[in-house]
N, C-alpha and C positions, 0 to 999 in steps of 0.2 A: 042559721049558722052562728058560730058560736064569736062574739068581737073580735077575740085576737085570732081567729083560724080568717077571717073577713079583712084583718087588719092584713097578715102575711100573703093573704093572697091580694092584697092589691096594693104590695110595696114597689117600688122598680125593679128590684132583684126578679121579685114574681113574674111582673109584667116582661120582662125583658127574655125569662125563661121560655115562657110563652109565645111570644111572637119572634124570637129571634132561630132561627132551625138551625143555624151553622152554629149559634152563643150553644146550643142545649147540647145539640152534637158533639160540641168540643170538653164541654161540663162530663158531659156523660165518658167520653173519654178519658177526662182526668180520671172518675172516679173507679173507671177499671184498672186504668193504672194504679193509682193507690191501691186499691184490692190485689190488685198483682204482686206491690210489694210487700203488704202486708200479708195477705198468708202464703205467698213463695218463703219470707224472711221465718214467718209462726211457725209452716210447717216444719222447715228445715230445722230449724230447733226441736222443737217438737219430737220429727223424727229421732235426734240424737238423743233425747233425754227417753226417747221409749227403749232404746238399743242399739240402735244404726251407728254405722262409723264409732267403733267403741275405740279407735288410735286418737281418734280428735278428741280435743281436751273442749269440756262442755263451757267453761272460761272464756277462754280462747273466738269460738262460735259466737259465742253470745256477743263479745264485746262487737263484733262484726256487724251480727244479724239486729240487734236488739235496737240500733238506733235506723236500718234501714225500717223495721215493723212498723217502728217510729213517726218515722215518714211519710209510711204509706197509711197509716192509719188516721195521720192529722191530714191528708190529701183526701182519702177519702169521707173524711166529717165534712168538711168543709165543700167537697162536691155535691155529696148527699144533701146536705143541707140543700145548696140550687135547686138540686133535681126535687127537693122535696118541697118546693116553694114553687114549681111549677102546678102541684093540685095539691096541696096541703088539705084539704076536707076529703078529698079521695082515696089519700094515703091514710089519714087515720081514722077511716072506714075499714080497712083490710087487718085485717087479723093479723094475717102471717108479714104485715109490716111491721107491725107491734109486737110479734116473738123478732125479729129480726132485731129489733133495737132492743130487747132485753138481751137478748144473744149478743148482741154487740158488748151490753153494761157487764155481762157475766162475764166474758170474755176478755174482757179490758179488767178489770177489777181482780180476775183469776191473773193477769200477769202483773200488776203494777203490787198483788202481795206476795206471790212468789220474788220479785225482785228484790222488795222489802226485807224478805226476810236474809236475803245474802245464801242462798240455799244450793248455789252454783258453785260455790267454793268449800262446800261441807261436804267432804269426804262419808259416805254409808247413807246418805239420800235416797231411798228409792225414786228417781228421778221421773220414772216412771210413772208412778202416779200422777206426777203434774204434768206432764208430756201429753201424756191421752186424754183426759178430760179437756185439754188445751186444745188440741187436735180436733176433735168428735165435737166442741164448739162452734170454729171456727168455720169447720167442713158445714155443719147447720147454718153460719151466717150466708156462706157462699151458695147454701142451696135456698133458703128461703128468698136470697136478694133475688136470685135468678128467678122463680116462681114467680116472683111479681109479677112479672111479664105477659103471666100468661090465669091470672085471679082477677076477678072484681073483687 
């Protein structure tokens, strides 16, 4: 096994993942929570910038949603991280754990330049376009995490 994969797996975080079932339970917890707020807050946006609710000002949404995604998305690193420090040599064995965190990099990266660029206040945006590649991400993060479950 590789040092630091031997290093992470016998930190106290690790050990503590491991032998504690209520500690991993309540970890695992967070982390759908975070996932909750995070693609409840992405989709809803998402959805507005593909067409939905065209009375709601895409501004307005975002100032709302964008710091909840926020939220959930540093709740869910931060969980992840625990859960992933319960088998760290097992996790990155799995493939579809490894599309999962590129889906996460793409999907992080796909909003922090769209926000960059101030594109919510630019009138003739096809919003659309950033909306569904945003969407069709996110939906892949949520399906690969769930698969884990069920992949060597």
């Amino acid at each position: 096994m590789d040092p630091l994969i031997e290093t992470l797996a016998a930190s106290d975080p690790a050990q503590m993942m491991r032998s504690g079932r209520w500690i991993y339970a309540a970890v695992s917890g967070g982390h759908v929570l975070g996932i909750a707020l995070l693609v409840g807050a992405i989709a809803s946006l998402d959805l507005r910038l593909i067409g939905l609710w065209p009375t709601v000002p895409v501004p307005d949404l975002a100032r709302v949603l964008v710091p909840v995604a926020a939220i959930g998305l540093t709740l869910a690193i931060v969980t992840g991280v625990l859960l992933f420090l319960a088998g760290p040599a097992d996790y990155l064995q799995m493939r579809l754990f490894l599309l999962k965190l590129t889906l996460i990099a793409c999907g992080t990266g796909h909003a922090v330049w769209f926000h960059s660029t101030n594109s919510f206040a630019r009138p003739g945006v096809a919003l659309w376009r950033v909306g569904l590649p945003s969407l069709l991400i996110w939906l892949a993060v949520l399906i690969c995490g769930r698969m884990l479950a069920f992949v060597d």
